[in-house]
N, C-alpha and C positions, 0 to 999 in steps of 0.2 A: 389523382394525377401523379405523375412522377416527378418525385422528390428529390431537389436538385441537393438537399441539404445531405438528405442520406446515401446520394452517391459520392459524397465528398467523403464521408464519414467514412463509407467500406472503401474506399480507396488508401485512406489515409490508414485506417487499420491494417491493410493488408502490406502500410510501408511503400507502396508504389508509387512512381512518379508517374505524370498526365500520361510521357512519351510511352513508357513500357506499357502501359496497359490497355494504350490504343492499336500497338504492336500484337498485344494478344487476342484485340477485338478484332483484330484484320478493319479498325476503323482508323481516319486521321485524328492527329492531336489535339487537330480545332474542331472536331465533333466530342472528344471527351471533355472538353475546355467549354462546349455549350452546352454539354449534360449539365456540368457542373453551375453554371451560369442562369441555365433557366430559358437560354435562349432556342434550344435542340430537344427535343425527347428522340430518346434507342426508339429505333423498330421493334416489334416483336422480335425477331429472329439476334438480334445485339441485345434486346434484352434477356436474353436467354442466355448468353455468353456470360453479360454483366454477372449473371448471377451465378452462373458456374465458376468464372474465374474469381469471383473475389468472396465464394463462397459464404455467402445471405441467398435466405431464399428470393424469389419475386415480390414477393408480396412484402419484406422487411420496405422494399422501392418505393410503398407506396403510403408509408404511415403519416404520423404528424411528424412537423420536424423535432426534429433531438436537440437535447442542451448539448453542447460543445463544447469541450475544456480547452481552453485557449492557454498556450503556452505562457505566459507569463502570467497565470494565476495559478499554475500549479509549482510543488517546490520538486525540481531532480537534483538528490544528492552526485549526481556526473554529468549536467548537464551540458561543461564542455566537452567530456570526451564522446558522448553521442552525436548520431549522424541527426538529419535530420528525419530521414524515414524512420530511424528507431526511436527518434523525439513523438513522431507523427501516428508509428505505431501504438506506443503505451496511450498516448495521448487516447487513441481512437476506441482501445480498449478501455479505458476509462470511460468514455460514451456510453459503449456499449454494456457497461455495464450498470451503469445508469440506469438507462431502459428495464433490466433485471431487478434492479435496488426499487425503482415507479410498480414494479407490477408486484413485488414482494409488497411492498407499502398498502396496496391498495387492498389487501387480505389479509396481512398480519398485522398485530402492535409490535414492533418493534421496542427497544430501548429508546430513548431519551435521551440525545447528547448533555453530560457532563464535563462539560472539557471546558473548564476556566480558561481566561484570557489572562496569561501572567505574564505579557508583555508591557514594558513601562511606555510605549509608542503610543496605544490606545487613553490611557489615562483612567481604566475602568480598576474597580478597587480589587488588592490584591486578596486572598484566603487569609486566614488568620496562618500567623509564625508559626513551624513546629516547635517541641519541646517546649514551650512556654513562652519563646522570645515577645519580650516586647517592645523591642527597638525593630525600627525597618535594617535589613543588611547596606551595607555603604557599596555605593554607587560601582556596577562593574566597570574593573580597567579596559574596557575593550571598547565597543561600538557604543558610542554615545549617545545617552537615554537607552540602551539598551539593558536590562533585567540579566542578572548574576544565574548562570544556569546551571551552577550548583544547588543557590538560595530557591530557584524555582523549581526545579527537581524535587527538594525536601518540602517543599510549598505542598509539590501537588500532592507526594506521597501523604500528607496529613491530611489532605482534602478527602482522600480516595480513603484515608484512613490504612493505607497499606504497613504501616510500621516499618523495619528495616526489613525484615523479611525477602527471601527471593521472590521474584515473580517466575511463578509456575509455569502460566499461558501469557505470554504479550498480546496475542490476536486475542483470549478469549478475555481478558482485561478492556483490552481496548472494547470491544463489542458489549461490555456490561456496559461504558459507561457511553454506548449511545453513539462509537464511531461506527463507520461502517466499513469492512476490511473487505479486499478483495486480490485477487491473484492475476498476476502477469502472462506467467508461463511464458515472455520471452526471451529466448536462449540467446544473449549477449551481454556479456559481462558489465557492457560501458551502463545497463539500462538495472541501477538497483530498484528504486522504490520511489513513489511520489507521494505528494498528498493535498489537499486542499480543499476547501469548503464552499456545500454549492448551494442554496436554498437552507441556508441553516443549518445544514448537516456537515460533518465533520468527516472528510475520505480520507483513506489508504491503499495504499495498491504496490503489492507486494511479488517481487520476482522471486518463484519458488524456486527456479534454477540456482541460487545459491543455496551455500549452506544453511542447516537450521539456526546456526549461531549468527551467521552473517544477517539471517530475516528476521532472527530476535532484536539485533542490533538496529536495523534496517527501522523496526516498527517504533522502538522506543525515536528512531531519530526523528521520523519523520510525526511521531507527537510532541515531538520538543518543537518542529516548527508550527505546527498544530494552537500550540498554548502561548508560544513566543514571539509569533509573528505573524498575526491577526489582522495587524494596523501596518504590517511591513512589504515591501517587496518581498516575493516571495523566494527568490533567488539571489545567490550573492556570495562569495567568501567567505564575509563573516559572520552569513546569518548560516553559514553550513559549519563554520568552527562552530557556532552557538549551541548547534542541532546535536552537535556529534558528543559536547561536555555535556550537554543536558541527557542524553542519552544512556553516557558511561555513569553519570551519577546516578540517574535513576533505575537502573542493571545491579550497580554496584555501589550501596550507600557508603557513605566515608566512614561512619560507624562500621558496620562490618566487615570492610574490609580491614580497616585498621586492627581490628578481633583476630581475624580469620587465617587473613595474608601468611604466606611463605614469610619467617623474615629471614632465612636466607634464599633470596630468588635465584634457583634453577630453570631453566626448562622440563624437565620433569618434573618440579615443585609446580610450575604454569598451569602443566597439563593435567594436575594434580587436582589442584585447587579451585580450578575455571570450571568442574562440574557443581560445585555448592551455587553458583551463579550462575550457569548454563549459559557463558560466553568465551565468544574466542579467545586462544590464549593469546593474540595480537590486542585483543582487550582491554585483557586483564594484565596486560604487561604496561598498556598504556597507560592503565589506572592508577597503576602502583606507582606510578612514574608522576602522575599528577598531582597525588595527594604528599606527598615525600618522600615516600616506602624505598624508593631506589634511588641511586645518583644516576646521572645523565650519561655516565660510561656505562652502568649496567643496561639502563633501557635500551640503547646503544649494542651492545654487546648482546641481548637477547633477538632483538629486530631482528640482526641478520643468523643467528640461529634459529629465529620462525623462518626466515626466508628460505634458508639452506633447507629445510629439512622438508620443505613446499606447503609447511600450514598457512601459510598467505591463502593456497589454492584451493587445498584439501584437512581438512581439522581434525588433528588427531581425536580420537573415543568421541568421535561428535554425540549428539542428541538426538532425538528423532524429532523430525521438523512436526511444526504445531499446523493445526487445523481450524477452523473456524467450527465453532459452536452454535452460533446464530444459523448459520446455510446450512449446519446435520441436521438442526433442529427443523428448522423450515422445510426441506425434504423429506424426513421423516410423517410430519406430519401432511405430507400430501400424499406419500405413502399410505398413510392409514385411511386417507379420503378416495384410494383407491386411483390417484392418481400418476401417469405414467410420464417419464422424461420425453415422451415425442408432445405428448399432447402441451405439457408447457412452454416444447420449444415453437408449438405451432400457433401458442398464442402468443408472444412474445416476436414470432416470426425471428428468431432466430437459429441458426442448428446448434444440437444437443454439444458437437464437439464446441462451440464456442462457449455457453456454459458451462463447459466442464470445467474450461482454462479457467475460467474466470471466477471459477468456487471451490479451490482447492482439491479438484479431483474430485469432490463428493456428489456430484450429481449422477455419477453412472456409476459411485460405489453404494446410492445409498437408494435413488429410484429405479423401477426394477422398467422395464423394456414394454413395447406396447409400438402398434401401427401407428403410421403417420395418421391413421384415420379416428383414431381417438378423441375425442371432445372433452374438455374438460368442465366439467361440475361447476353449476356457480353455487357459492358457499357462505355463509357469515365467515366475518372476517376473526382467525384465528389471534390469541395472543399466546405471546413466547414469554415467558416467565426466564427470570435468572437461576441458573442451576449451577 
């Protein structure tokens, strides 16, 4: 039967409202208002539109219903300056890749969520102290009962065992320890990154339209909501101040920047020194400015020479943006099973270009091409090892 659930879903992915899309069906708005309802099923001949206009096949129309990410369980670092179709878009795209994340599941081992809860909300016990501490850190000045996102930044790194060390890959970090990453690919600034946790598992979903330093910055933030705010709204102010210090700590350890740092800060000293951390020089200007490194007229006095010179927009000597590890991997190895990007979009019932967005590019850089008439192979279920 037709699925009133996953007509909501491709509607809402494709960011359209009831009126416009009944406008493209040549149908009225209380015929898409009863699709959605349960109360109407399309014709043939509208369901054939259905599916050209919001681009799913037919047959996606008819599966089981889909888990749904419901706007206040996930965290948008811009959640006010998004419309609601660009709330509705990511949103749907999250679904949708869902659906991708069930059918990878069901044939590979993936990783094992590792992601501590170093939230003091939940009351679940923290990691042991780095460096040796055996006192707990005194109570952060900020959101009350809320965990120091300094002290948990350095928490995790001892957990994870990272040392001070840069982090190389954030997407391929996060995926050893068990998150699952995924990509946006929508083109609107207001829409960074979200994240949130669905059956256990622990999401990310990353807008590759920014820069590579903005999606490094992006991934760590949205694991500081990740570990920090388990037991909390997931939205908020101060749970986005919290996201953003947990972030720049664990990018940028106070140890080594304190080492490292310009100590006379220029802007070409920023731009200088934000490669040993491969983050923006809006950053690392921030940074210097949090731990003491600068007074409040320099950070001041740099802002608006990042602004002037348009690194807000564009990043000087950027990085080259990271890729997920886990989805080459799993490509790869369906590749060797002989299998082709149409035939997985045709069991998944979704199109190839929709996975592509949703995997960092690597599904049509990395499976090779093949007729829609393709069947794919049933297989033992493959395991993905850390590399």
């Amino acid at each position: 039967m037709f699925n009133k659930l996953r007509f909501s879903l491709a509607r809402r992915r494709r960011g359209m409202k009831k009126r416009e899309l009944a406008e493209k069906l040549s149908v009225t708005e209380r015929s898409v208002s009863g699709y959605e309802s349960g109360d109407q099923t399309p014709e043939r001949g509208t369901l054939a539109r259905i599916a050209e206009t919001l681009r799913f096949p037919e047959a996606f129309f008819f599966g089981d219903d889909p888990e749904v990410f419901e706007p206040d369980t996930a965290s948008f670092r811009s959640l006010s300056k998004m419309t609601s179709a660009q709330r509705d878009s990511a949103l749907g795209a999250g679904a949708v890749a869902l659906l991708l994340d069930q059918w990878m599941d069901s044939r590979f081992t993936l990783p094992e969520p590792d992601v501590p809860n170093l939230g003091r909300e939940g009351g679940s016990a923290l990691p042991p102290l780095p460096h040796g501490t055996s006192e707990e850190p005194e109570p952060y000045p900020g959101r009350e009962g809320a965990q120091d996102p300094e002290a948990a930044a350095a928490m995790l790194r001892a957990h994870w065992k990272l040392g001070e060390a840069p982090i190389k890959n954030m997407i391929a970090l996060l995926e050893s320890k068990g998150v699952r990453v995924y990509s946006l690919a929508i083109d609107a600034k207001e829409v960074d990154a979200f994240s949130l946790w669905k059956g256990g598992k622990p999401y990310v979903f990353l807008n590759t339209f920014k820069s590579a330093e903005h999606c490094r910055f992006d991934a760590a933030h949205e694991l500081g909501h990740l570990v920090l705010h388990q037991h909390a709204m997931a939205q908020g102010p101060d749970l986005e101040r919290e996201a953003n210090a947990f972030a720049s700590a664990l990018l940028m350890p106070r140890s080594s920047v304190m080492a490292l740092a310009p100590r006379t800060p220029t802007l070409p000293a920023l731009i200088k020194f934000k490669k040993h951390w491969s983050v923006s020089v809006a950053a690392l200007n921030y940074r210097l400015h949090a731990i003491g490194l600068t007074s409040e007229w320099t950070y001041r006095t740099l802002c608006i020479q990042i602004a002037k010179s348009g690194f807000r927009t564009s990043e000087p000597e950027g990085v080259a943006h990271e890729k997920s590890l886990v989805l080459e991997k799993v490509f790869a190895a369906l590749r060797k099973e002989g299998v082709t990007k149409a035939a997985v979009a045709k069991e998944i019932n979704i199109l190839v270009d929709e996975i592509n967005e949703l995997t960092f590019g690597l599904m049509l850089n990395v499976l090779k091409g093949g007729g829609d008439s393709d069947e794919p192979k049933s297989r033992a279920p493959l395991r993905l090892v850390k590399g």
